[in-house]
Every structure is written in structure tokens, then in C-alpha cells.
N, CA, C and O of each residue as an XYZ file, in Angstrom:
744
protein
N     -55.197    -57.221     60.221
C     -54.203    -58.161     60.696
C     -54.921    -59.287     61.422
O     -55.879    -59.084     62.168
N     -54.366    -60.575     61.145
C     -55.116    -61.595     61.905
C     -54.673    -62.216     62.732
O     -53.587    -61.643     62.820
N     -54.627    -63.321     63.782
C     -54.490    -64.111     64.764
C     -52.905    -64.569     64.365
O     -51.972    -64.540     65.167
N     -52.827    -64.908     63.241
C     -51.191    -65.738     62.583
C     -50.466    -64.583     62.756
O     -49.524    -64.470     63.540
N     -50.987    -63.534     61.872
C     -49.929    -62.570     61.891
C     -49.663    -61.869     63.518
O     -48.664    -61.213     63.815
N     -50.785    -62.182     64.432
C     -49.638    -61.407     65.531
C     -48.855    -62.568     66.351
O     -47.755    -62.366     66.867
N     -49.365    -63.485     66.399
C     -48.704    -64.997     66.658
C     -47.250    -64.484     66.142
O     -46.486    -63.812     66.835
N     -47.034    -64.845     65.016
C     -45.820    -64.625     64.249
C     -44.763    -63.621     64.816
O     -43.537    -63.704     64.749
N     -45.538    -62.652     65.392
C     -45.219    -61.039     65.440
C     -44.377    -61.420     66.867
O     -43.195    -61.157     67.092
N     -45.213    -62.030     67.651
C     -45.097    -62.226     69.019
C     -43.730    -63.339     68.958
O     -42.719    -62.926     69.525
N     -43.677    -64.233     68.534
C     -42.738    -65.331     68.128
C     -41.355    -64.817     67.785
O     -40.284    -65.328     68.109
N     -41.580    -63.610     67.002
C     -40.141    -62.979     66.428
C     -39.743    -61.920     67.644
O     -38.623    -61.768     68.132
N     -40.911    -61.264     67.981
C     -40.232    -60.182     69.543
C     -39.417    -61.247     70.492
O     -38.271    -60.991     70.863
N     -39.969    -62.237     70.789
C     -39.256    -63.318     71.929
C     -37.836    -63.947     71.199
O     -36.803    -64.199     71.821
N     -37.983    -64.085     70.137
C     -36.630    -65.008     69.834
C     -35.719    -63.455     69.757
O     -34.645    -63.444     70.358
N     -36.140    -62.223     69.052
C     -35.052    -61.555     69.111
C     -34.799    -61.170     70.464
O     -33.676    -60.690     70.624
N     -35.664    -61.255     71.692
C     -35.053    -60.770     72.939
C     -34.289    -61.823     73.524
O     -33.208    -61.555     74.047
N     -34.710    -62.944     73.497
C     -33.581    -64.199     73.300
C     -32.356    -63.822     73.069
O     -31.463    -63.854     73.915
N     -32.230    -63.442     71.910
C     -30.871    -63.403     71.330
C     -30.201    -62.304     71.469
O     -29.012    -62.258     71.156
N     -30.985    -61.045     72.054
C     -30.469    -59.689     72.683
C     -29.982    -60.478     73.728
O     -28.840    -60.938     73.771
N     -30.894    -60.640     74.611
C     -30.208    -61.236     76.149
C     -28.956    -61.486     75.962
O     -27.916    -60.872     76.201
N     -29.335    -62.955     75.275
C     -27.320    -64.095     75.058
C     -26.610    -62.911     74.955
O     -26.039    -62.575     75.993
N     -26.450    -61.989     73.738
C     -25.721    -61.341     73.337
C     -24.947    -60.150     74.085
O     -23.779    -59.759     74.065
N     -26.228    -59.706     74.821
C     -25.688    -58.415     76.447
C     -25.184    -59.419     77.337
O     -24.011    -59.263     77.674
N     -25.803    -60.430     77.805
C     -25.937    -61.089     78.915
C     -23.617    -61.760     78.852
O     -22.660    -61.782     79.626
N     -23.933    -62.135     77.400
C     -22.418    -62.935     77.205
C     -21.520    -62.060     77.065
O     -20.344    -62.351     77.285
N     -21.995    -60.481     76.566
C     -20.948    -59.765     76.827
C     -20.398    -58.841     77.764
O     -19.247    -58.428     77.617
N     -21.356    -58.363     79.026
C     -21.253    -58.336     80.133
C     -20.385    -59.212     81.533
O     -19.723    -58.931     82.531
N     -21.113    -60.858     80.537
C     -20.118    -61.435     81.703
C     -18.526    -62.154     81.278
O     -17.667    -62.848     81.822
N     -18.749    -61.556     80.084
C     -17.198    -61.714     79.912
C     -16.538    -60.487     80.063
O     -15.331    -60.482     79.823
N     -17.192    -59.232     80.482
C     -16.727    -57.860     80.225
C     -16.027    -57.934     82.240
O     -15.044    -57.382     82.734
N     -17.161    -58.923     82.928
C     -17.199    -59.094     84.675
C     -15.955    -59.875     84.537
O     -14.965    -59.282     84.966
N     -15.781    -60.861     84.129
C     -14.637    -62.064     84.518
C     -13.437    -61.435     84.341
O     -12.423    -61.824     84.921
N     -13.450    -60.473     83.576
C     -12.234    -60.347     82.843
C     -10.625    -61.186     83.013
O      -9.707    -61.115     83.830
N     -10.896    -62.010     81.719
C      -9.698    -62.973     81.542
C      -8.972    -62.498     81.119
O      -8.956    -61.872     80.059
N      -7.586    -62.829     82.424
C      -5.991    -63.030     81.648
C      -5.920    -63.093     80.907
O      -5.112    -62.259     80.498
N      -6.412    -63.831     79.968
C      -5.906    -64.254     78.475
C      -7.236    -64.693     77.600
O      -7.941    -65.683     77.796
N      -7.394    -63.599     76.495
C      -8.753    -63.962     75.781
C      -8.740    -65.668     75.186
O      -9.767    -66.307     74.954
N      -7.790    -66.020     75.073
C      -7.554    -67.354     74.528
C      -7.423    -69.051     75.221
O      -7.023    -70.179     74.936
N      -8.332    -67.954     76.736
C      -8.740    -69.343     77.862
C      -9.990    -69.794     77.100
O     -10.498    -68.856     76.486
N     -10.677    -71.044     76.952
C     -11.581    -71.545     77.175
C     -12.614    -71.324     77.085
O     -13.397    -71.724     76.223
N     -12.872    -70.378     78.308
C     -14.246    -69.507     78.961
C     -14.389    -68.664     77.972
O     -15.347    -68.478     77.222
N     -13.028    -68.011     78.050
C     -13.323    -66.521     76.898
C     -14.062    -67.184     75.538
O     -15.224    -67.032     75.161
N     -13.099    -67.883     75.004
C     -13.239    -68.442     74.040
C     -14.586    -69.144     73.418
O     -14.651    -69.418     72.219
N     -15.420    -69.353     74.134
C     -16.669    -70.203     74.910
C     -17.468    -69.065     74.569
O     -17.875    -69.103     73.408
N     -17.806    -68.088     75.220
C     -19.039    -66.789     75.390
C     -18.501    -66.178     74.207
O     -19.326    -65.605     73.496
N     -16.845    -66.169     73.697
C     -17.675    -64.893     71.993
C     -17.814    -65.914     71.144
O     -18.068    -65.409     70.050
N     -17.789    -66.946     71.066
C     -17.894    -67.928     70.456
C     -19.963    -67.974     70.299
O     -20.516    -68.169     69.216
N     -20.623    -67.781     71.433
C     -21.694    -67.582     72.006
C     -22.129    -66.377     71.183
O     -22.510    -66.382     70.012
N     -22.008    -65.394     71.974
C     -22.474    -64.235     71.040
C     -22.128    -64.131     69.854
O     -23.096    -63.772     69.183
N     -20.877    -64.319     69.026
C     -21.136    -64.489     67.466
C     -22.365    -65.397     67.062
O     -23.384    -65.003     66.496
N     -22.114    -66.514     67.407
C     -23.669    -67.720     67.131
C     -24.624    -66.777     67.447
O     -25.159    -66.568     66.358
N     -25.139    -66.116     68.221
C     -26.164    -65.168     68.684
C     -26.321    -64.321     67.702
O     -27.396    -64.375     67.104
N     -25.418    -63.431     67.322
C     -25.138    -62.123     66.862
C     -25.682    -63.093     64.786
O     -26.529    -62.526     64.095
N     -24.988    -64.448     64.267
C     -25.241    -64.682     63.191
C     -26.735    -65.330     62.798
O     -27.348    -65.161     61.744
N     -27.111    -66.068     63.885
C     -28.630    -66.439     64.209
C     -29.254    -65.311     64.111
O     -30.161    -65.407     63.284
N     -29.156    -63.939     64.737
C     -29.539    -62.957     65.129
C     -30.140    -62.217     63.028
O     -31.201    -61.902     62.490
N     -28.880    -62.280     62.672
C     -29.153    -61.432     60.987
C     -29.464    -62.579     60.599
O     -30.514    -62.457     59.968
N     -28.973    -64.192     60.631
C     -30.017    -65.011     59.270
C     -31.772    -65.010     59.828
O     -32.827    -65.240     59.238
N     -31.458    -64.662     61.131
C     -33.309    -65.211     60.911
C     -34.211    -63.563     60.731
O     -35.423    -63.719     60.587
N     -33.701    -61.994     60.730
C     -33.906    -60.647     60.552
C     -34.029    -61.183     58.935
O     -35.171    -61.288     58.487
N     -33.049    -61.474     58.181
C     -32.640    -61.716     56.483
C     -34.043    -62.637     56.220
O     -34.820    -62.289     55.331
N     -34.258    -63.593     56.886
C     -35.310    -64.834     56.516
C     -36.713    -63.763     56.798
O     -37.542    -63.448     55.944
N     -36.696    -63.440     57.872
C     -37.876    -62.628     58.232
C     -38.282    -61.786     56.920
O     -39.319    -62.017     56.299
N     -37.430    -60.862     56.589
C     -37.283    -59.506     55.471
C     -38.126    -60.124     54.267
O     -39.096    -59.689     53.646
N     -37.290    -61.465     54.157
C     -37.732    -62.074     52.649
C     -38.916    -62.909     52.757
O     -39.619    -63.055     51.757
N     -39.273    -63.576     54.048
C     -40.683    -63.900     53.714
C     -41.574    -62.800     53.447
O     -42.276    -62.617     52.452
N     -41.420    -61.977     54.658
C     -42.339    -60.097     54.188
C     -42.449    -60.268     53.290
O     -43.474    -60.793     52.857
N     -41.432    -59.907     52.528
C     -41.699    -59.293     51.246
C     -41.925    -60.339     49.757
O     -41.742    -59.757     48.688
N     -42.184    -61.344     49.721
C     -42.305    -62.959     49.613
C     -44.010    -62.627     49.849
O     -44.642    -62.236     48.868
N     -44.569    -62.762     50.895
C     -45.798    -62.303     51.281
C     -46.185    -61.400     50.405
O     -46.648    -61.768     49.326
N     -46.073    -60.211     50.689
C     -46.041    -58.685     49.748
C     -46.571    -59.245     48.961
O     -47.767    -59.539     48.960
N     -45.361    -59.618     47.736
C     -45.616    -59.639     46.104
C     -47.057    -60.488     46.347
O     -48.196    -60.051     46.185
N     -46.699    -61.683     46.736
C     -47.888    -62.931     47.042
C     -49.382    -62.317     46.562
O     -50.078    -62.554     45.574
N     -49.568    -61.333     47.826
C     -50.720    -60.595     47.676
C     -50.902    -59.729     46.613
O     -51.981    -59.494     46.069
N     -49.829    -59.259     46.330
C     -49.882    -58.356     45.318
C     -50.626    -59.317     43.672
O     -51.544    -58.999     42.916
N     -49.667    -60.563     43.688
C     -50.424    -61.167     42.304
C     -51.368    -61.614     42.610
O     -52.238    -61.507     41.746
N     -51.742    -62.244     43.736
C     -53.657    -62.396     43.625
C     -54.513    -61.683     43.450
O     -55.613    -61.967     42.976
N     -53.927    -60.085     44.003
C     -54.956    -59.553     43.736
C     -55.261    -58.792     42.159
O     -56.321    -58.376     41.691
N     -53.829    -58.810     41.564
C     -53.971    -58.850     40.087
C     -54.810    -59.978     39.559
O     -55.600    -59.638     38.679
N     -54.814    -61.267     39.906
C     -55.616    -62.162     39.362
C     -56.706    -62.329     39.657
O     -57.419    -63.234     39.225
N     -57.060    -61.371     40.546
C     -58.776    -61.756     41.132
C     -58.967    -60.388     40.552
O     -59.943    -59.916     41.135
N     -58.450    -59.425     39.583
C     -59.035    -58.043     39.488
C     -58.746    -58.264     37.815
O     -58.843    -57.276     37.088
N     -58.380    -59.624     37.217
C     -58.243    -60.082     36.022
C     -59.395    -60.682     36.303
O     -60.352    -59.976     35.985
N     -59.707    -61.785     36.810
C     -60.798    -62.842     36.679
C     -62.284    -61.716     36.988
O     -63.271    -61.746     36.252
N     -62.188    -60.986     37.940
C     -63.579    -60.227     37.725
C     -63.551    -59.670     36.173
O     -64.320    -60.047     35.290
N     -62.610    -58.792     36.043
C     -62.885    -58.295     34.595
C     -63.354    -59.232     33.303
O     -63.834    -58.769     32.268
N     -63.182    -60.267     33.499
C     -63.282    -61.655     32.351
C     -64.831    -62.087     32.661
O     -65.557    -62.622     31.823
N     -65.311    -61.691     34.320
C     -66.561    -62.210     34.414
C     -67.256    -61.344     33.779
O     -67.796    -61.603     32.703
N     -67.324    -60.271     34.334
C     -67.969    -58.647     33.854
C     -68.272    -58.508     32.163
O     -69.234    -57.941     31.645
N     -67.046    -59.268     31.424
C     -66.865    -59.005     29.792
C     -67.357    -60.090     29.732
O     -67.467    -60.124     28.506
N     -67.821    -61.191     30.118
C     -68.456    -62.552     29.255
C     -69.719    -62.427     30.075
O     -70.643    -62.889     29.407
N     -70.048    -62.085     30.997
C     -71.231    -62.489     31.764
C     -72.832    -62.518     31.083
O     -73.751    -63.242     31.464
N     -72.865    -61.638     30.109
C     -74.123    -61.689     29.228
C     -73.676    -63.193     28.124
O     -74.509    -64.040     27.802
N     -72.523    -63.215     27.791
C     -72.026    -64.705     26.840
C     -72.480    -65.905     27.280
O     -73.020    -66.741     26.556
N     -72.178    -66.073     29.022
C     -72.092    -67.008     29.948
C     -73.585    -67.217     29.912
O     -74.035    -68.304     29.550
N     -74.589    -65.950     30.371
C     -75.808    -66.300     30.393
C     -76.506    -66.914     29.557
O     -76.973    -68.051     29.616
N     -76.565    -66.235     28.866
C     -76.474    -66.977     27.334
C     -76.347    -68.037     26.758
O     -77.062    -68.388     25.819
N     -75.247    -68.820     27.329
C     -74.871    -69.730     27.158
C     -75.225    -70.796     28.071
O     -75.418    -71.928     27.628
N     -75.327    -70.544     29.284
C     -76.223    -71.035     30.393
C     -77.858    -71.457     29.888
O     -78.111    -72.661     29.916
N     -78.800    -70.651     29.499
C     -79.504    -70.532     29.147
C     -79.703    -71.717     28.138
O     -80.533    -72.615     28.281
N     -78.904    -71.599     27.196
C     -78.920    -72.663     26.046
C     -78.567    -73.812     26.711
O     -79.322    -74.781     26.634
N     -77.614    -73.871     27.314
C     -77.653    -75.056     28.174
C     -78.763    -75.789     28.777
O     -79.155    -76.887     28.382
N     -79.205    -75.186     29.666
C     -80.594    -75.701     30.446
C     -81.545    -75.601     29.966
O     -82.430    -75.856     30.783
N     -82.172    -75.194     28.417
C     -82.952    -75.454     27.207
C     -83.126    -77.128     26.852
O     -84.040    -77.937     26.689
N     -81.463    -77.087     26.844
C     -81.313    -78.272     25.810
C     -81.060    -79.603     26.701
O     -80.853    -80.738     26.272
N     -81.132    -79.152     28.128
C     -81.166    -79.940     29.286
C     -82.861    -80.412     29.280
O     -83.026    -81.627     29.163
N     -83.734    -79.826     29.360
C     -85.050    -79.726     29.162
C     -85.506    -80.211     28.274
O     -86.606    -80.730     28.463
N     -84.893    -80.287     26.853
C     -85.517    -80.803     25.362
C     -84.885    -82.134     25.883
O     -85.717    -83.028     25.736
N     -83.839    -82.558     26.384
C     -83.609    -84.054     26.791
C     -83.988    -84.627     27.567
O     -83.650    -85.793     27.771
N     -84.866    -83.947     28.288
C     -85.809    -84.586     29.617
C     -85.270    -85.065     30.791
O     -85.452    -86.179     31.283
N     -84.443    -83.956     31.305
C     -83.589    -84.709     32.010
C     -84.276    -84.087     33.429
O     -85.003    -83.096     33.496
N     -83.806    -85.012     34.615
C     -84.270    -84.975     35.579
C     -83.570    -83.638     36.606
O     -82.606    -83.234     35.957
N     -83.662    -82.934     37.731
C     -83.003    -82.176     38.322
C     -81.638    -82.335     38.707
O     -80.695    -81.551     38.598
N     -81.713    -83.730     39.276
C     -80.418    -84.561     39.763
C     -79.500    -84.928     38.355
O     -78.298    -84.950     38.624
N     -79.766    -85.183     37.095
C     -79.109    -84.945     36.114
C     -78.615    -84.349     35.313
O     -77.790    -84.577     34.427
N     -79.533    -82.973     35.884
C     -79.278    -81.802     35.285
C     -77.694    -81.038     36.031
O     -76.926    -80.138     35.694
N     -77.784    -81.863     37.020
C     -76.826    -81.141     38.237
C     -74.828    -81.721     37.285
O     -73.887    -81.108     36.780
N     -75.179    -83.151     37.549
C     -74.373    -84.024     37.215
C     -74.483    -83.737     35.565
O     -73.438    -84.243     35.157
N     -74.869    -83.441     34.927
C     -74.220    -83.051     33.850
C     -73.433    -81.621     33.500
O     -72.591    -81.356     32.642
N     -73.974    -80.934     34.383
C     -73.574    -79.388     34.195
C     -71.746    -79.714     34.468
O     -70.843    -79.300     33.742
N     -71.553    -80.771     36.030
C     -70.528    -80.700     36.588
C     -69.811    -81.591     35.629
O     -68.582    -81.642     35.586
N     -70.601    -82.292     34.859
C     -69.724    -82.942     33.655
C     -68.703    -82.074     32.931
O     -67.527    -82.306     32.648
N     -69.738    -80.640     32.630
C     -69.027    -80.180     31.194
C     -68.256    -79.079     32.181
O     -67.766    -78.127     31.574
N     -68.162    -79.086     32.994
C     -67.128    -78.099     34.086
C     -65.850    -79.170     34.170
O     -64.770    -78.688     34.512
N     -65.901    -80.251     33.948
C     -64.742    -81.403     34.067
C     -64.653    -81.584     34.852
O     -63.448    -81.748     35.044
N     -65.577    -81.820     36.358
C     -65.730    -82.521     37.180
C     -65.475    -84.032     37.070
O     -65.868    -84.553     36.026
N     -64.961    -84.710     37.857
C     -64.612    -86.268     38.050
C     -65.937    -86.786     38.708
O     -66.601    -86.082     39.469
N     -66.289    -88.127     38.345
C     -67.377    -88.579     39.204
C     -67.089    -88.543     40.577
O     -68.058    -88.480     41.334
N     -65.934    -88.569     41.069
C     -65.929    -88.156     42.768
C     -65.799    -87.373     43.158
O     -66.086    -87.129     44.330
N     -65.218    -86.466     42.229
C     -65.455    -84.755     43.065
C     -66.911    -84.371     42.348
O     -66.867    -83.164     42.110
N     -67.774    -84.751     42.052
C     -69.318    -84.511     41.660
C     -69.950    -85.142     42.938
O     -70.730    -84.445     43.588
N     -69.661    -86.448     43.355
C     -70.149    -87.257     44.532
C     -70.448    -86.514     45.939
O     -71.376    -86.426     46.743
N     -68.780    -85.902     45.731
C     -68.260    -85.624     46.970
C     -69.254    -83.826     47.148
O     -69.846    -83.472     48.168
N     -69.144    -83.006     45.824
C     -69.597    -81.581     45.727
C     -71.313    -81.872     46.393
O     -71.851    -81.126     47.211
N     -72.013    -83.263     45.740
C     -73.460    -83.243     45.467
C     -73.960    -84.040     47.051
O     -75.071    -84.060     47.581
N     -72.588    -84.678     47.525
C     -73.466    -85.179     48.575
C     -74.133    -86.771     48.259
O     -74.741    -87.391     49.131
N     -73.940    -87.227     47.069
C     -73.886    -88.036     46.443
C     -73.025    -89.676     46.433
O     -71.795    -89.641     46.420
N     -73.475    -90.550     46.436
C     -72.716    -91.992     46.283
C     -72.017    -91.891     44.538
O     -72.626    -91.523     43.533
N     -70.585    -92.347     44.639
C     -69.370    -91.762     43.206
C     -70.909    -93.280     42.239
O     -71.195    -93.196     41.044
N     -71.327    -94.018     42.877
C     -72.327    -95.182     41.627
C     -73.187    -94.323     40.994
O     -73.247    -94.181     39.772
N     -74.217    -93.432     42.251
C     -75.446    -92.450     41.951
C     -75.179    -91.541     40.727
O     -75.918    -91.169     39.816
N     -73.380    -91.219     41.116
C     -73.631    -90.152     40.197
C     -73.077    -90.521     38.681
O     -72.980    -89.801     37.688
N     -72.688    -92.176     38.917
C     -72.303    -92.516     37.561
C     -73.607    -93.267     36.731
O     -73.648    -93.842     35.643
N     -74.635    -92.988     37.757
C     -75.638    -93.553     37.091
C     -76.523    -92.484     36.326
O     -77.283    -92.593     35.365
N     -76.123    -91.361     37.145
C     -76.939    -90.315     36.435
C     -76.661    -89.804     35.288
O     -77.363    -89.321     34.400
N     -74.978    -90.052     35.474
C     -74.101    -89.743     34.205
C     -74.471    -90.299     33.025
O     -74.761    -89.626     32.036
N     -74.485    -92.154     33.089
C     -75.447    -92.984     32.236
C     -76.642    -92.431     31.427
O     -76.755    -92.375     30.203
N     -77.261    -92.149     32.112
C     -78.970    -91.619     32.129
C     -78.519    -90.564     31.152
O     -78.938    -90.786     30.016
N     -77.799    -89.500     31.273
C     -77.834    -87.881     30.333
C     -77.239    -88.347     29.345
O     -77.362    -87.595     28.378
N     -76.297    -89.771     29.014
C     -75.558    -89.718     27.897
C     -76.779    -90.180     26.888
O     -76.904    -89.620     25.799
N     -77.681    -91.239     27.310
C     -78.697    -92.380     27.118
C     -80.173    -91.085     26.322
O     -80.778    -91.039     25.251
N     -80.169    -90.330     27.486
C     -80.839    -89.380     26.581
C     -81.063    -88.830     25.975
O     -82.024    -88.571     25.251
N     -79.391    -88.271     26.328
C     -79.170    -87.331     24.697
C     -78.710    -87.704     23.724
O     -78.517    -86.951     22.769
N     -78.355    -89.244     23.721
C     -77.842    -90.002     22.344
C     -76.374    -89.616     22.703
O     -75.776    -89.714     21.632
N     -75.619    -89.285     23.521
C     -74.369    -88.901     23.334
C     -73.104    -90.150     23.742
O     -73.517    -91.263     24.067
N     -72.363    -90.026     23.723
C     -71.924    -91.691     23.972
C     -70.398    -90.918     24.878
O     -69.246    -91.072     24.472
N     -70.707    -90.262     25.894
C     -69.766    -90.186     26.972
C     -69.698    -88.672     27.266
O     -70.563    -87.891     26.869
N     -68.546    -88.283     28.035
C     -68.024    -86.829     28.574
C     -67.793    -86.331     27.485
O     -68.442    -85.297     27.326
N     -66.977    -86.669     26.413
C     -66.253    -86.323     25.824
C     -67.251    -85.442     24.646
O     -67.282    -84.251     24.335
N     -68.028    -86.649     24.177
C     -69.161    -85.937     23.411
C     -70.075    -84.880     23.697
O     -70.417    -84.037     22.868
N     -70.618    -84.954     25.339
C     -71.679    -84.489     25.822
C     -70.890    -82.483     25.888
O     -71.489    -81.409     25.938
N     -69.366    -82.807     25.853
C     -68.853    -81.349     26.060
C     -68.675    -80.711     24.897
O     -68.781    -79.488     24.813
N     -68.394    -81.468     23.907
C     -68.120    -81.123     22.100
C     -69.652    -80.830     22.011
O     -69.674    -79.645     21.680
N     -70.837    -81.220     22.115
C     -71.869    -80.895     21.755
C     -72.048    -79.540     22.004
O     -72.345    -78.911     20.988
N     -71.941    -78.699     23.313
C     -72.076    -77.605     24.088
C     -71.284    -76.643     23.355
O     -71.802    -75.595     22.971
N     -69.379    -77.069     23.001
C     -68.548    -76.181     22.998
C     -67.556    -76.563     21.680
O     -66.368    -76.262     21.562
N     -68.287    -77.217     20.851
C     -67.409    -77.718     19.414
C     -67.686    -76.223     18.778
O     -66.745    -75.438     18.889
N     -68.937    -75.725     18.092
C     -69.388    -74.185     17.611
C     -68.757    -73.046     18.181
O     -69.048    -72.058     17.507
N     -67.991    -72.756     19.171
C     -68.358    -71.675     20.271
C     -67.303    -71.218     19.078
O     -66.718    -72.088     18.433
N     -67.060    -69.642     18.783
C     -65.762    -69.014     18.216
C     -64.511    -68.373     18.994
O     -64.353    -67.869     20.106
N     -64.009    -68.534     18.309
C     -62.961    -68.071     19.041
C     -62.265    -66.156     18.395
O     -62.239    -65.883     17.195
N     -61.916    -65.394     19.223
C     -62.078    -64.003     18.203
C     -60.930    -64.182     17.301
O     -59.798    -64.665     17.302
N     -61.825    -63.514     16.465
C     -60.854    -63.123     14.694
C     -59.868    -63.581     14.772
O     -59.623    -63.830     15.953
N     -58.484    -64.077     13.612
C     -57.384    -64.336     13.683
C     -56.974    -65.009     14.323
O     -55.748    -64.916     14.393
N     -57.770    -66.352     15.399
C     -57.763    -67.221     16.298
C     -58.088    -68.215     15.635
O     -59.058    -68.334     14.887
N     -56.862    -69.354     16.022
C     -57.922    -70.561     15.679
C     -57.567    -71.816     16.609
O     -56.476    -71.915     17.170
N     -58.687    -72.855     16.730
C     -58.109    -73.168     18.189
C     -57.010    -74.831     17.286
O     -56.578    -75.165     16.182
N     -57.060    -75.280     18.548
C     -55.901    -76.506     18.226
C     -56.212    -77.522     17.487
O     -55.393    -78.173     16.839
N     -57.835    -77.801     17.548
C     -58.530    -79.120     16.945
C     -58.692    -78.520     15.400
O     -58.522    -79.435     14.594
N     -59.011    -77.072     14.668
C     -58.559    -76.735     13.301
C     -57.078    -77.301     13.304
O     -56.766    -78.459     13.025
N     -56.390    -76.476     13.599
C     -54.863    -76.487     13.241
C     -54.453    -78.370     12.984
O     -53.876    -78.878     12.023
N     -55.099    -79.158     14.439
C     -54.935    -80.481     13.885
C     -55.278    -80.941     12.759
O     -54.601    -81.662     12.026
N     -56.664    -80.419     12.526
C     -57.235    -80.975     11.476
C     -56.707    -80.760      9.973
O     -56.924    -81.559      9.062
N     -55.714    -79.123      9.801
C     -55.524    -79.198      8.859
C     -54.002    -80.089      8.205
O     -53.687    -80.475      7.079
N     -53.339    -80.148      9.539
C     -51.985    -80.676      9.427
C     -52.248    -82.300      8.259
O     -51.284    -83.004      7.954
């Protein structure tokens, strides 16, 4: 449990003793006055009070319940998706290497520099020149210059190419076919 959650915790004990109080407190002292006629004013005034108390009291118990459990699930699908995404690493990770590997081969047969090697990788990840700038520590010109430089080397004439080069071949399993066939055959 962390700092929010007892914050929170602490926040909901006070408002419900809040609203215990009003609720004893208004019905006590209308239980002390006791009016002639429930249909003075005063009377009218304090249950008027404690109902508001008493309905504040279940919408914010009801709101509470459903963020809980709002929360709950929350956690519950991340951690399905982080116990999906490991399994996807685990089953490609020799692919990835692999593929890594060929990558920074063919980074090398193009002579590319460290700093270009960086800025191109974040190319074919679909990095933007400013979230590359911003990741590398980098001026968004530096890294469009470097960008320049890897297309210039490898003969490639932009993003677009430099990622089809890497991932036009890759297969897709059996009985799959991806969208750029299907275009092509339409």
C-alpha cells in the first residue's frame, strides 16, 4: 500500500465521521428540542440535514465501492497485459536478436557513425525527430541531420524506405497475409 492509498483512506474515515456526526449530532438535537410540531422550520431544517447527510453519506460509500473495484479490474488487465507482453518477449526474443543483429550488420556495411546508428534504430521504432531529440539529448536539427546522413548512405530516400528495407521480407505465420499483399492484389 502506498502514500495515495492511505491519504485516500484517511480522507474517506474523516468525511464519513463528518457525516456520522451531522447525522447523530442533527438527530439528537432534534430528539433535545423536541418540537410541537414536526412541521416548524427548525424541525424541518435538521431532517432536511440529516437526509442530505444520510444521501451524501451512500452516494459517496456507492462512488467509493465503484472506484475499488474500477481499480481492481484496472490492475487486474495490466497485469494480463504485462504477463501477455512478457510471453511475446520470451517467444520472439531469439527472432528479435536476430534481427537486431542483422540490423547493426547492415548498420556497419553502411558506415554509419554511433550517433547514427542511434537515430536510425529510433527511426525504424517510429520515433519522431523530437521525441529522438528529446530521448538522445539531442538538438530536433542534429538529429535531422543525422537522419540525412543514414538515408545518404544507405541510398535510401527517407523513413519510409529505410523501414521497408528492414521489414518488407519479414513473414508473417502461415495462412497470414499482411495488408500491402492484399492491396496489391485488389
Amino acid at each position: 500500500m502506498n502514500d495515495r492509498d492511505d491519504d485516500g483512506r484517511m480522507l474517506r474515515g474523516v468525511l464519513a465521521a463528518v457525516l456520522l456526526a451531522t447525522i447523530v449530532g442533527g438527530g439528537i438535537d432534534l430528539v433535545l428540542d423536541a418540537p410541537v410540531s414536526w412541521r416548524s422550520t427548525h424541525a424541518i431544517y435538521e431532517v432536511a440535514l440529516i437526509v442530505a447527510a444520510m444521501v451524501t453519506s451512500a452516494l459517496l460509500w456507492r462512488g467509493w465501492w465503484r472506484s475499488r473495484r474500477s481499480l481492481v479490474e484496472t490492475r487486474h488487465l495490466l497485469a494480463e497485459h504485462a504477463a501477455e507482453r512478457d510471453a511475446w518477449r520470451a517467444s520472439a526474443e531469439s527472432a528479435l536478436s536476430g534481427l537486431g543483429r542483422a540490423i547493426d550488420e547492415r548498420f556497419s556495411a553502411w558506415g554509419l557513425t554511433p550517433a547514427e546508428r542511434e537515430v536510425a534504430l529510433l527511426l525504424l521504432k517510429g520515433r519522431s525527430h523530437k521525441q529522438i531529440a528529446y530521448a538522445t539529448g539531442r538538438s530536433e536539427r542534429t538529429v535531422r541531420q543525422h537522419a540525412v546522413a543514414v538515408y545518404q548512405k544507405s541510398r535510401l530516400n527517407g523513413r519510409a524506405e529505410l523501414a521497408a528495407f528492414f521489414l518488407e521480407d519479414l513473414m508473417l505465420p502461415p495462412g497470414r497475409t499482411d495488408a500491402g499483399d492484399a492491396a496489391a492484389r485488389s
